[in-house]
PAZAPA-4460 file (N, C-alpha, C; in steps of 0.05 Angstrom, whole numbers, plus 32768, in hexadecimal, padded with zeros to 4 digits):
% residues 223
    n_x    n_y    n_z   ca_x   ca_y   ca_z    c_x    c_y    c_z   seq   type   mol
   7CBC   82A7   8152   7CAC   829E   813B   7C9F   82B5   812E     1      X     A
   7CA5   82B8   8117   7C94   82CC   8101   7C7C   82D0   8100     2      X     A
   7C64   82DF   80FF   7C50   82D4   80F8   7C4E   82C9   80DF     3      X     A
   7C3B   82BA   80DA   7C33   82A8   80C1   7C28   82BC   80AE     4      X     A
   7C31   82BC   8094   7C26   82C8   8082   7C0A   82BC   8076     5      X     A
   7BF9   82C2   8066   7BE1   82C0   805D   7BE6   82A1   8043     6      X     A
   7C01   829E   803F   7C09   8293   8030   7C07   826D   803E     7      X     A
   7C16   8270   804C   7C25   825F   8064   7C22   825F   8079     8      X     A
   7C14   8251   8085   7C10   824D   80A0   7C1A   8234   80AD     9      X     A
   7C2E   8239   80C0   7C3F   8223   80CE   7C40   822E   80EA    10      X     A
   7C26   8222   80F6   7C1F   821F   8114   7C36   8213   8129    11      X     A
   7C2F   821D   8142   7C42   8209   8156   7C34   81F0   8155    12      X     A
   7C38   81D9   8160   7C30   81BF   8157   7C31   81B2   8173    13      X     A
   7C16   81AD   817B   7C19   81A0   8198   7C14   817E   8194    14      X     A
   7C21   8167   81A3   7C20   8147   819D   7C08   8146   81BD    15      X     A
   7BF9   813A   81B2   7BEC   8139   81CB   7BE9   8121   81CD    16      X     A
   7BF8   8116   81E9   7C02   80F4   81F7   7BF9   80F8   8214    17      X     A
   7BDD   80FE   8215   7BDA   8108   8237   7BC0   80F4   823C    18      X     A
   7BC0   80DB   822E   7BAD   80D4   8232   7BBD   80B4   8249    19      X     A
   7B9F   80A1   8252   7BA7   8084   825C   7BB0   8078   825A    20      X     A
   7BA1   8072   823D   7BB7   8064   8227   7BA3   8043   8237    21      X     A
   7B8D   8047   8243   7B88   802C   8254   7B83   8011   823C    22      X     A
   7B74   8019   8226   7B69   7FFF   8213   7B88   7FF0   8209    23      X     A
   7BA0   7FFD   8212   7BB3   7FF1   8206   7BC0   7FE5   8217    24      X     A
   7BB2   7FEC   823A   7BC4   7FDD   8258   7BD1   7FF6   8261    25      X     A
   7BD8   8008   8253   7BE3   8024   8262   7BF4   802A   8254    26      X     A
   7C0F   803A   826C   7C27   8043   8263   7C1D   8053   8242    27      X     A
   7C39   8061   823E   7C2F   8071   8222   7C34   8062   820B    28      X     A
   7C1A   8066   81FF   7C19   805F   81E5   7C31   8064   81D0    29      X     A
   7C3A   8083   81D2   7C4B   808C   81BC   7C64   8083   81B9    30      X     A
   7C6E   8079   81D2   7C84   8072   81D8   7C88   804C   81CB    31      X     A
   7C70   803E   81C8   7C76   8025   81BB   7C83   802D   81A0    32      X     A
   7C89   8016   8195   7C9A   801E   817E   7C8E   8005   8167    33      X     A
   7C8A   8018   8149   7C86   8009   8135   7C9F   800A   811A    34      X     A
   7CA3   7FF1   8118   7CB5   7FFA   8103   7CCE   7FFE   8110    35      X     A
   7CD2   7FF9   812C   7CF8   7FFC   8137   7CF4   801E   813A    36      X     A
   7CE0   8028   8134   7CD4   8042   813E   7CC9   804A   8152    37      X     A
   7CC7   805A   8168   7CB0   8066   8172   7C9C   8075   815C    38      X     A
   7C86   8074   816D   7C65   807E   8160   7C70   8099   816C    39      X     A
   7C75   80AA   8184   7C7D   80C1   817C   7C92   80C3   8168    40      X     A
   7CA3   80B9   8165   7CBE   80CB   8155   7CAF   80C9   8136    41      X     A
   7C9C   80BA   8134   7C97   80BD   811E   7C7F   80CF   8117    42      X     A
   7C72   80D3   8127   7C5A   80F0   812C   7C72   8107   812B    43      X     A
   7C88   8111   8141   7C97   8120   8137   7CA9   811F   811C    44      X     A
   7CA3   810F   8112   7CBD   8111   80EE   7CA6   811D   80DE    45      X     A
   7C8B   8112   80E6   7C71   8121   80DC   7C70   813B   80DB    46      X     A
   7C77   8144   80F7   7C68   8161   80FC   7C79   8175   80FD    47      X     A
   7C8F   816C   8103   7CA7   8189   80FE   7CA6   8194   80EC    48      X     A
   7CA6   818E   80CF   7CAE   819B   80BF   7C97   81AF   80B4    49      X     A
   7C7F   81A6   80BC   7C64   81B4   80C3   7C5F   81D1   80CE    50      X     A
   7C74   81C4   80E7   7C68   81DC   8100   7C72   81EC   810B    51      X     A
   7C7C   81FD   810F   7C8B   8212   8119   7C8B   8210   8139    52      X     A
   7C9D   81F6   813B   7C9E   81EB   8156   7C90   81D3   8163    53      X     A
   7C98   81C3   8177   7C89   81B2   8182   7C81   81BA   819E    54      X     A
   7C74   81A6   81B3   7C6A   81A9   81C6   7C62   818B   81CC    55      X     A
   7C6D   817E   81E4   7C5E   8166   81E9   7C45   816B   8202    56      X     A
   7C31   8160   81F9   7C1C   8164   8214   7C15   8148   8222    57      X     A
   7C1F   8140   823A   7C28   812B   8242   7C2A   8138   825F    58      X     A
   7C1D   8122   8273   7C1B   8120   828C   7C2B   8109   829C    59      X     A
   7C35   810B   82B6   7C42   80FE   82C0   7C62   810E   82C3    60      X     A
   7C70   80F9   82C3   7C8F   8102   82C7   7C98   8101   82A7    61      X     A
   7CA3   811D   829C   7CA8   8123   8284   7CB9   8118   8274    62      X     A
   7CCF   810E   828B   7CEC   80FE   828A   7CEF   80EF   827A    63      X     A
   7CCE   80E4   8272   7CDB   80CB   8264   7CD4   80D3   8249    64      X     A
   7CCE   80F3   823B   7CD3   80F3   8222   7CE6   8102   821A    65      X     A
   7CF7   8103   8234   7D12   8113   8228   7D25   8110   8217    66      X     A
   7D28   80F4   8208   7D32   80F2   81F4   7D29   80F9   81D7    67      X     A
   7D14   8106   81E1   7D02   810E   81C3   7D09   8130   81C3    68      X     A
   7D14   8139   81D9   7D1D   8157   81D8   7D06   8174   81D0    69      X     A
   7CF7   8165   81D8   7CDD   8179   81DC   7CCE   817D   81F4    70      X     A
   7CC4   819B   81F3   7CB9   819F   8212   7CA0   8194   820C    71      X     A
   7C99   8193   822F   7C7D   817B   823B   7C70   8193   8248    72      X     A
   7C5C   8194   8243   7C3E   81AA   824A   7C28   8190   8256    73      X     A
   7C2B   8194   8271   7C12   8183   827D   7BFD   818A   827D    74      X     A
   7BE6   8184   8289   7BCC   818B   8289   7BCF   81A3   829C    75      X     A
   7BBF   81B2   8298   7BB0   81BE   82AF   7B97   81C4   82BD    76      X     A
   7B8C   81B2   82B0   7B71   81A6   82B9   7B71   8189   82C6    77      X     A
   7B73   8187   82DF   7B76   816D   82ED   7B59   8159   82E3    78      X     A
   7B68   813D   82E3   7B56   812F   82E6   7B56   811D   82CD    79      X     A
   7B6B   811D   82BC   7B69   8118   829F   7B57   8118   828E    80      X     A
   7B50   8133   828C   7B36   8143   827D   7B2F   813C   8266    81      X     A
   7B49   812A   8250   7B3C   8122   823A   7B54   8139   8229    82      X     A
   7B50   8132   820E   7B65   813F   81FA   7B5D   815E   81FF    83      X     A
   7B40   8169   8203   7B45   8187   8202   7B56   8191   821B    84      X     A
   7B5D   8180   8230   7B6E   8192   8248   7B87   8196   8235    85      X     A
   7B8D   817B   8225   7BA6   817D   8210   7BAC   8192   8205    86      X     A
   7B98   819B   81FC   7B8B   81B0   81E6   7B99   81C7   81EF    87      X     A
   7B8B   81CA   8204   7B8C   81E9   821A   7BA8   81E9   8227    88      X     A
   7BB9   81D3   822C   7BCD   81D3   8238   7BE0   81DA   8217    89      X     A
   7BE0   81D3   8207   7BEF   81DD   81F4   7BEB   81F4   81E6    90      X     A
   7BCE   8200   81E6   7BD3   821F   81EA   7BDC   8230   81FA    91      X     A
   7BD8   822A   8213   7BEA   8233   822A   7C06   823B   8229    92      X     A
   7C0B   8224   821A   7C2F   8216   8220   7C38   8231   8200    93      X     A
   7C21   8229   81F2   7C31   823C   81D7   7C22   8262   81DA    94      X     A
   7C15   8266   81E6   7C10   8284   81EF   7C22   828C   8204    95      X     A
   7C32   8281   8214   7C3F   8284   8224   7C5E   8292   8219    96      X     A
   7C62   827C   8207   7C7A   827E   81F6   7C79   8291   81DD    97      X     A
   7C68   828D   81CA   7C64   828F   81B2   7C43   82A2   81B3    98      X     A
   7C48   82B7   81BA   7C32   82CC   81B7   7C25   82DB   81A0    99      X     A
   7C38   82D9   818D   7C30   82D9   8176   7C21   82C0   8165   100      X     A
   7C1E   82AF   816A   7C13   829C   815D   7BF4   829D   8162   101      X     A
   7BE5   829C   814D   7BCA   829C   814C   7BBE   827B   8148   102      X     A
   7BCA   826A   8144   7BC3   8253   8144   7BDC   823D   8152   103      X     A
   7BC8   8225   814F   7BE1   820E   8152   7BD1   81F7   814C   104      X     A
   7BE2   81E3   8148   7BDE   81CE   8137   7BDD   81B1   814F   105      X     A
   7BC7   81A0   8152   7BCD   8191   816A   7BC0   8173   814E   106      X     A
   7BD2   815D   815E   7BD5   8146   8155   7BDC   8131   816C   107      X     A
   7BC8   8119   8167   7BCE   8106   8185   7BEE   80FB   817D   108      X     A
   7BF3   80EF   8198   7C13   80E0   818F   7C10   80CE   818A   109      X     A
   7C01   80BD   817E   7BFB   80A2   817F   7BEC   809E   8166   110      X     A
   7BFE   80B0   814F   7BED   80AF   8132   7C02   80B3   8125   111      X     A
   7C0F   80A0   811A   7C2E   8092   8114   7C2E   809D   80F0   112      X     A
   7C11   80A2   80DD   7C1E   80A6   80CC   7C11   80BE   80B5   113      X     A
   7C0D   80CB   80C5   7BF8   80F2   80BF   7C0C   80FD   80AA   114      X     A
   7BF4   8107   8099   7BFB   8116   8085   7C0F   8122   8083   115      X     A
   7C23   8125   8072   7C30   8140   806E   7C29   8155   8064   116      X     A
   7C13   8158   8059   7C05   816D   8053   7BF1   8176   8062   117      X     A
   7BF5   8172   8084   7BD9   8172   8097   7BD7   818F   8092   118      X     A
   7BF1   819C   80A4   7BE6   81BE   80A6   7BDF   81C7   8096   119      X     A
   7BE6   81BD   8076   7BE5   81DB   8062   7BC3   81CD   805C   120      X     A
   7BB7   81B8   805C   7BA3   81BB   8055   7B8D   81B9   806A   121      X     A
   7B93   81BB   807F   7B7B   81C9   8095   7B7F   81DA   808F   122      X     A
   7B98   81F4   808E   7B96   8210   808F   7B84   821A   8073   123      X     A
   7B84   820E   8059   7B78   8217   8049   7B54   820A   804D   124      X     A
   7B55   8201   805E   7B36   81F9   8063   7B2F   8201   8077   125      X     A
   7B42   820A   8089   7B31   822B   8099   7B32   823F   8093   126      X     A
   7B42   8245   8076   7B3F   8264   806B   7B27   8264   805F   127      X     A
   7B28   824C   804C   7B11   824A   8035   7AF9   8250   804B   128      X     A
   7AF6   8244   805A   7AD3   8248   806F   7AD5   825A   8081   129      X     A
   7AF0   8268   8086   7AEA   827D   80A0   7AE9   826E   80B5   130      X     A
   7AEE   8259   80C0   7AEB   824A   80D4   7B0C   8256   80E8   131      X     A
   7AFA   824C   8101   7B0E   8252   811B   7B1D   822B   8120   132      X     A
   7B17   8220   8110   7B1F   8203   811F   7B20   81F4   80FD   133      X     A
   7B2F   81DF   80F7   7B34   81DA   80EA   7B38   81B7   80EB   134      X     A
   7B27   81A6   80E3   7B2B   8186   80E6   7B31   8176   80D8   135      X     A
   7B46   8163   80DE   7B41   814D   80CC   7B31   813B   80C3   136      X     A
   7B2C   812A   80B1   7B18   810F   80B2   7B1E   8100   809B   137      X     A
   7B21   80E7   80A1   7B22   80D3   808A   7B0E   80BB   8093   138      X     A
   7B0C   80A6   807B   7B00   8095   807D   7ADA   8092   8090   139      X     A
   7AD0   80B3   808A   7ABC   80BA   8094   7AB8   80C0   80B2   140      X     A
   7ACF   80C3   80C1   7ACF   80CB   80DF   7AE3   80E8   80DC   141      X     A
   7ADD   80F4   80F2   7AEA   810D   80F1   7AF9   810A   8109   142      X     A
   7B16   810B   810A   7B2A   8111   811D   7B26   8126   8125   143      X     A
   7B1D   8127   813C   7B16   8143   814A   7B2B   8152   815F   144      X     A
   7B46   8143   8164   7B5A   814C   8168   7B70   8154   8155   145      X     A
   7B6E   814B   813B   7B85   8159   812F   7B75   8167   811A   146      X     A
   7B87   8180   8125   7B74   8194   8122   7B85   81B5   8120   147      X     A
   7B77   81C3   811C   7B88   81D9   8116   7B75   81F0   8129   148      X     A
   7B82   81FF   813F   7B71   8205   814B   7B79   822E   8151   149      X     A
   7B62   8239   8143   7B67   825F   8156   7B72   8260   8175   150      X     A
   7B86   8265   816D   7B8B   8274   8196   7B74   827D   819C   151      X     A
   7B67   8293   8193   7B5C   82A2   819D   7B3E   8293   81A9   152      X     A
   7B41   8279   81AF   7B2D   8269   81B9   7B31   8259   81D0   153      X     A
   7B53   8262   81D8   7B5C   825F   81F3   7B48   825D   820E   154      X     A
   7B3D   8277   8210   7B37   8278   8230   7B1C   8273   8230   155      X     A
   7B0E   8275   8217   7AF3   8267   8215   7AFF   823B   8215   156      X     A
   7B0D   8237   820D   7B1C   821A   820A   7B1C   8215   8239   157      X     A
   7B1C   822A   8242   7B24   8223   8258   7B08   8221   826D   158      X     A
   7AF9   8239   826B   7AE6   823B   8273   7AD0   8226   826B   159      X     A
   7ADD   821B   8255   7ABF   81FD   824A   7AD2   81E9   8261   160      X     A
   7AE6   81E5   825E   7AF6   81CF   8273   7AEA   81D0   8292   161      X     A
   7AF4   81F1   82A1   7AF0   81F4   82BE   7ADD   81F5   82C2   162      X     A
   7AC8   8209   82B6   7AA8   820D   82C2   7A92   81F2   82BC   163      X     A
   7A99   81EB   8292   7A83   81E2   828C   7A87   81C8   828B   164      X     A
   7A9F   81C3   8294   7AAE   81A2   829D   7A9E   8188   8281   165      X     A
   7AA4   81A2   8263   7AA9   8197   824C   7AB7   8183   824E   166      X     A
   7ABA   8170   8246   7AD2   815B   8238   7AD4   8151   8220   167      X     A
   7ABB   814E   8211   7ABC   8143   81EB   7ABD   8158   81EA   168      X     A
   7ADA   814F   81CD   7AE2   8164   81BD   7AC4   8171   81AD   169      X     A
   7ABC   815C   819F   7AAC   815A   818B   7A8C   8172   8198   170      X     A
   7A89   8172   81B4   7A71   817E   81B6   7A83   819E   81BC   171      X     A
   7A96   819E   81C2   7AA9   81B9   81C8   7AAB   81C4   81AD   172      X     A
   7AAF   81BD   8196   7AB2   81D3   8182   7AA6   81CF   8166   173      X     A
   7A87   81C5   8174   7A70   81C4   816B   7A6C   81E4   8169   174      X     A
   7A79   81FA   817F   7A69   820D   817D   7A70   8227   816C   175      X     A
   7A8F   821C   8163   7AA0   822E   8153   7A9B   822C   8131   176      X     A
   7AA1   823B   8126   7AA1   8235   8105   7ABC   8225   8100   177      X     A
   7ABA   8204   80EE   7AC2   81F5   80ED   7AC2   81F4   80D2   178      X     A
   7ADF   81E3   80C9   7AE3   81D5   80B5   7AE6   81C0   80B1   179      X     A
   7AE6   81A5   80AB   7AEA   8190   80A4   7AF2   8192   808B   180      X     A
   7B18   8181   8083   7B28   817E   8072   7B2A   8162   8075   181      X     A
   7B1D   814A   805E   7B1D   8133   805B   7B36   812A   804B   182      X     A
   7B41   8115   805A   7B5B   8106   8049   7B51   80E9   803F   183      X     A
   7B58   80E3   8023   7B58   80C7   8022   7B68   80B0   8038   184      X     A
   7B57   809B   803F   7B5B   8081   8052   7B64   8067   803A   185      X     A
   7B70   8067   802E   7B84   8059   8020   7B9A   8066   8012   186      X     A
   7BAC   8053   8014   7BB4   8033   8015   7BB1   8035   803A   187      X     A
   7BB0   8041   8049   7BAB   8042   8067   7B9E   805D   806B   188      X     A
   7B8B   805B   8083   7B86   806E   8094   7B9B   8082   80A4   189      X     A
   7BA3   809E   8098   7BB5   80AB   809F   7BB7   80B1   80BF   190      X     A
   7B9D   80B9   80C4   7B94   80B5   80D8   7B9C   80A1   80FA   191      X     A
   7B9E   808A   80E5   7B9E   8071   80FF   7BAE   8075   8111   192      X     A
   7BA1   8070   8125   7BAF   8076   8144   7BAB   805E   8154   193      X     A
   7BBE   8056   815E   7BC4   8042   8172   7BAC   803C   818B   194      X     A
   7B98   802E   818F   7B90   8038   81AB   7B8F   8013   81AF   195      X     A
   7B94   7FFE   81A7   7B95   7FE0   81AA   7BAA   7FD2   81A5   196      X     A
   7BAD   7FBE   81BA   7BC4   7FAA   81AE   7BC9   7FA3   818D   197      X     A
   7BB1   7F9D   8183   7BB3   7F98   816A   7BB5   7FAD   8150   198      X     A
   7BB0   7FC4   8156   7BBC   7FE0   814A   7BD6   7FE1   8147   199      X     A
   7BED   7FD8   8158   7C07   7FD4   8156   7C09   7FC4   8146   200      X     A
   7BFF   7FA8   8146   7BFE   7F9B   8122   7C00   7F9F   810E   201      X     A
   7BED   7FAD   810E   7BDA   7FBB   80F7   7BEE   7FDA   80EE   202      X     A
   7BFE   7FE2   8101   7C0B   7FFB   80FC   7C21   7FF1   80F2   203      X     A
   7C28   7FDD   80FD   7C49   7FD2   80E9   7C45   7FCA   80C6   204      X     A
   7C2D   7FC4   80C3   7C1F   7FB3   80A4   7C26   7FD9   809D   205      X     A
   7C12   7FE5   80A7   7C19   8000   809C   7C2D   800D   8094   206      X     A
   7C43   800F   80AB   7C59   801F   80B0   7C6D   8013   8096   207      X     A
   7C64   7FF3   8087   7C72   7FEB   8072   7C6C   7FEF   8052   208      X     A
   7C57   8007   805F   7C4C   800C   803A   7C54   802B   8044   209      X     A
   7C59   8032   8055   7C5E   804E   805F   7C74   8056   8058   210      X     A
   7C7A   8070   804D   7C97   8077   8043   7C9E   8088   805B   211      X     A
   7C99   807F   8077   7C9C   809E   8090   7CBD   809F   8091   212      X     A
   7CC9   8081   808C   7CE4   8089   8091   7CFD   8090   807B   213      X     A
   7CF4   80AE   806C   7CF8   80BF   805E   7CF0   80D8   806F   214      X     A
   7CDC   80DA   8084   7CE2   80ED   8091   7CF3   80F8   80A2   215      X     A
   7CF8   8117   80A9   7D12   8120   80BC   7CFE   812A   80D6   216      X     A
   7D16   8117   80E4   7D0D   8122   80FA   7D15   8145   810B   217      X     A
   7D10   8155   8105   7D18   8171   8106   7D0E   818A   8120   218      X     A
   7D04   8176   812C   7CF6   8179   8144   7CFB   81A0   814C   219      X     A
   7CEA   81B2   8154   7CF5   81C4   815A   7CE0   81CA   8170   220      X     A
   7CE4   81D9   818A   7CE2   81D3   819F   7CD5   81ED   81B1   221      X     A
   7CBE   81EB   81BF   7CAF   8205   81C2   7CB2   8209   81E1   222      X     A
   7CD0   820A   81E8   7CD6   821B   8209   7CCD   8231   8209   223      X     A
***
């Protein structure tokens, strides 16, 4: 991977599916399907063409997203720490690989219908403020996982995990210079993420004013 010019910035892109998933009875969320779709394949038709690579961050036996042909970065913080172990495990997974990359782009799996303009307009709302972290928000709440995040906030990302046994995102990068990049919440909340039975409802009403299936799925893959 190139570095990113000043122009264009197209981060590695981590899906982060490492959660319970309990308000819905379990098993993974991303893997239900709206629309004769999966909720991931349609987060990835989202984010490929975005990101200069994927990364699934997902715990358990990997096997079962092998039809999606992307590598799985588990936690490395036992205990299911919450989306920042996510966080930290997909910097991990993309400093390992991809050493040149100064950022990466993380998005939950279970958010079926995100901007196509996410990266390019966090990146211009962390240039505009100088900020190390970069957020979404619509409809007056701020998604504090999809987000655009400095590498170079890695091993401080780890030491709030192991020592200061942090877990809200929200009080973790309270302490960084931040941006907040607001999207309009109609004709739907771009945003919306699955976490109830009745969200799957509510995501099919969506997925039919949604033009997602015009997107390619182009998946490219961060071994």
């Amino acid at each position: 991977m190139g570095k990113a010019t000043d122009q264009s910035l197209k981060p590695p892109g981590v899906l982060l599916a490492g959660g319970l998933a309990r308000r819905i009875g379990g098993g993974d969320k991303p893997l239900r399907e709206i629309g004769g779709r999966s909720i991931l394949s349609r987060v990835i038709a989202r984010m490929a063409p975005q990101c200069d690579g994927l990364v699934l961050n997902a715990n358990g036996d990997p096997a079962r997203f092998t039809p999606f042909g992307l590598p799985v970065a588990a936690d490395s913080i036992g205990g299911f720490a919450g989306p920042l172990a996510g966080i930290l495990a997909g910097m991990d997974h993309v400093a390992a690989r991809r050493p040149d990359a100064h950022w990466i782009m993380t998005v939950p799996a279970d958010t079926p219908f995100l901007p196509r303009d996410l990266v390019a307009r966090l990146d211009a709302g962390r240039r505009a403020q100088n900020a190390q972290i970069a957020v979404a928000a619509s409809g007056g709440h701020v998604h504090h996982v999809v987000a655009l995040w400095s590498m170079d906030l890695r091993e401080d990302l780890r030491r709030a995990l192991s020592e200061e046994k942090i877990s809200r995102v929200s009080e973790w990068i309270a302490r960084y210079p931040l941006a907040t990049v607001e999207w309009p919440a109609t004709p739907f909340d771009p945003f919306f993420n699955i976490n109830a039975p009745d969200d799957l409802a509510a995501a099919e009403r969506m997925a039919a004013l949604d033009d997602n299936g015009t997107d390619q799925e182009r998946p490219q893959n961060l071994r």
